[in-house]
N, C-alpha and C positions, 0 to 999 in steps of 0.2 A: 558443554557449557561451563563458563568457568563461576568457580564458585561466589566471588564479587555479583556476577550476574543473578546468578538464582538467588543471592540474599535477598538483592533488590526487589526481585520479584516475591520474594517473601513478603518484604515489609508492607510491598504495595497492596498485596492481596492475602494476606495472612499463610500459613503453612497449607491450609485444606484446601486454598484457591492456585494455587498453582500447575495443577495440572491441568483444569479449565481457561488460564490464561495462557500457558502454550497451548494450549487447542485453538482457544479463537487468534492468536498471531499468528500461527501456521497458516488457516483460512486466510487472513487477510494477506498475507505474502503470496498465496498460490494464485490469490484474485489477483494480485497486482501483478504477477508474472504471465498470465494470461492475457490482461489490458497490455502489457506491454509488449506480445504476442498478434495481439489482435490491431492494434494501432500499426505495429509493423506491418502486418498484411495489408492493411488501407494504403499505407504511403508504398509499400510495392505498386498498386495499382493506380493510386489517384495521384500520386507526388505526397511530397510534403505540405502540411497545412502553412499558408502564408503568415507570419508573426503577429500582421497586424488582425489579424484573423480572430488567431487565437488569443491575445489580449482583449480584442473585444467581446469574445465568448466569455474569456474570464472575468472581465467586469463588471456586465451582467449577472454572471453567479456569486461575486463575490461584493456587489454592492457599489 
């Protein structure tokens, strides 16, 4: 990690929270590597979700 980076993450979270915030970004990176493991295996199987599909799932969730 380069040093610029963990300043960051200093400021953001103080010196003592830093090792709790690469923990929970690790988590969220393994989750999203996973999701994009597991969407893969859907579209093996079903195809690809059609576009206008998935714009309308996402507008529903997003308002």
């Amino acid at each position: 990690m380069t040093e610029g980076t963990l300043q960051a993450i200093r400021e953001w979270v103080g010196r003592r929270g830093v090792s709790a915030y690469l923990e929970r970004a690790t988590q969220r990176q393994v989750e999203r590597e996973a999701l994009v493991e597991l969407i893969a295996a859907f579209d093996e199987v079903h195809g690809p979700a059609a576009p206008e599909t998935v714009a309308g799932k996402r507008a529903k969730l997003t308002g």
